[in-house]
ROPA-768890 format. One record per residue: residue in one letter; x, y, z of N, C-alpha, C, O in turn. Coordinates in steps of 0.001 Angstrom, whole numbers, plus 500000, padded with zeros to 6 digits. Example, Ala and Ser with C-alpha at 12.3 -4.5 7.8 and 13.67 -1.06 7.14 Angstrom:
% ROPA-768890
A513190494310507800512300495500507800513200496700507800514236496681508465 S512850497750507080513670498940507140512900500030507870513409501138508039 
//
This chain:
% ROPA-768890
X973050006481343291972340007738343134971479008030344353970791009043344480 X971583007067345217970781007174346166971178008308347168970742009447347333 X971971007723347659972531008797348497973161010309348212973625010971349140 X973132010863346646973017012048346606971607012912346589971529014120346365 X970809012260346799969276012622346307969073012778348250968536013673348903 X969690011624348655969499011883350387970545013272351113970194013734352198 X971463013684350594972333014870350918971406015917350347971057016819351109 X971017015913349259970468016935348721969300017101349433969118018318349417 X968472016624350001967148016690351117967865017197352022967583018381352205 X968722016785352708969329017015353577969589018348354316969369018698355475 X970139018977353235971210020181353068969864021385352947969724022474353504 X968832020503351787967254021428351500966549021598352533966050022722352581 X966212020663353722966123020272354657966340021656356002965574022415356596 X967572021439355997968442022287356779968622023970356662969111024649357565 X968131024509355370968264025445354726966719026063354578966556027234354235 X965648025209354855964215025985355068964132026003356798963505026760357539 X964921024990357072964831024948358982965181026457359556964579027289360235 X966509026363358903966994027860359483966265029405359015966197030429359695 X965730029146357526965095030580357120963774030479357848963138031532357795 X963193029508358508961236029828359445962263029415360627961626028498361145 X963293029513361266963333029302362997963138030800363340963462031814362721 X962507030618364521961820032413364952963230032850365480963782031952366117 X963910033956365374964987034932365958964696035311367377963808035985367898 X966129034412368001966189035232369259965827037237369279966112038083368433 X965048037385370749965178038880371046966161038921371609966619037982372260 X966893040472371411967774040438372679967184040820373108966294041526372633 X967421040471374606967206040892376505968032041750377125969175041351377350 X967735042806377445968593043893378010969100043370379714968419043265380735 X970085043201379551970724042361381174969869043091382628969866044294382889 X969206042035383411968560042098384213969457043144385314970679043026385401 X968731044118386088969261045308386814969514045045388389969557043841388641 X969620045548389055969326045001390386967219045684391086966378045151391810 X967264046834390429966003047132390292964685046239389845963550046632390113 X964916045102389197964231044050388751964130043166389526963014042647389480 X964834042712390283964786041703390966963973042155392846964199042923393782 X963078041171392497961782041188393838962408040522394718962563039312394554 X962962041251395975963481039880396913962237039923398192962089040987398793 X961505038907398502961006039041399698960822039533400847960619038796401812 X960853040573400930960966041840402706959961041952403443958791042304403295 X960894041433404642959890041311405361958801042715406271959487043734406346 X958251042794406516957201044171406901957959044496408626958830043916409274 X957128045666408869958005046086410414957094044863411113956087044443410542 X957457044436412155956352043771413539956741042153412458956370041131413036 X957000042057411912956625040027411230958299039960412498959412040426412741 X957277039018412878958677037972413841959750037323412460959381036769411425 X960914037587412846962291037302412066962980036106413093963523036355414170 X962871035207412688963996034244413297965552034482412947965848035006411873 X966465034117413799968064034395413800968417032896414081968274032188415078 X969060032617412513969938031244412341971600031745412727972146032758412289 X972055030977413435973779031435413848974091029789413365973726028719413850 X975317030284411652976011028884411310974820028342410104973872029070409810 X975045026806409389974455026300408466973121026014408642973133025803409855 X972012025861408308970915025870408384969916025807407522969782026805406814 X969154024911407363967901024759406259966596024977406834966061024299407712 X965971026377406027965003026785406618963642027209405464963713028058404575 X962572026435405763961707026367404265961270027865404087961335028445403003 X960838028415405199960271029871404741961908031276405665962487031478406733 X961854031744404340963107032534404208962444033820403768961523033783402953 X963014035288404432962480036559403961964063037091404402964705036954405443 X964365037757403104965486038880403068965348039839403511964286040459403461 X966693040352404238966088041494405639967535042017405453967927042985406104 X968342041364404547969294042690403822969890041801402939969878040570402942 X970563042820401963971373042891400497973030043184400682973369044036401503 X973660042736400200974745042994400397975645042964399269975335042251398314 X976812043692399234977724044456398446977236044018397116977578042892396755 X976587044639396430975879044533395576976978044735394203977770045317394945 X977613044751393014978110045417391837976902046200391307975828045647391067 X977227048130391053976297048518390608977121048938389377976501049294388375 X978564048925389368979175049526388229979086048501387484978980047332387853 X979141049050386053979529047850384847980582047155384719981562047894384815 X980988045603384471982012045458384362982717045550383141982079045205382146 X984191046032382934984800046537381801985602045442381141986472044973381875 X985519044935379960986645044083379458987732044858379186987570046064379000 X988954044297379126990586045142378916990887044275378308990634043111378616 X991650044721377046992433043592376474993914043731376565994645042847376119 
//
């Protein structure tokens, strides 16, 4: 008898877990308008890397081919 008294916690258990877990929000998919990229100002000296390179301080000084259309599923 033991172990139906332990399923039955179990299952009771599992069944108050899920009715108090807080509900995801949905998040409306991030835009390209949202996103802060670092730019640099007129006159800030810009260094020019030519090839692979690791460089600790980095400022974006362009964007490129961006997707602004939605993409479509087809079945």
């Amino acid at each position: 008898m033991g172990w139906e008294v332990a399923l039955f916690m179990m299952a009771a258990s599992f069944l108050i877990q899920m009715a108090l877990a807080p509900k995801q929000q949905v998040q409306p998919p991030t835009a390209m308008e949202d996103i802060e990229f670092p730019q640099a100002e007129e006159g800030t000296p810009q260094c020019v890397v030519f090839g692979d390179c690791w460089c600790s301080d980095w400022t974006v000084i362009a964007l490129g081919n961006y997707r602004t259309t939605p993409i479509k599923k087809s079945v």
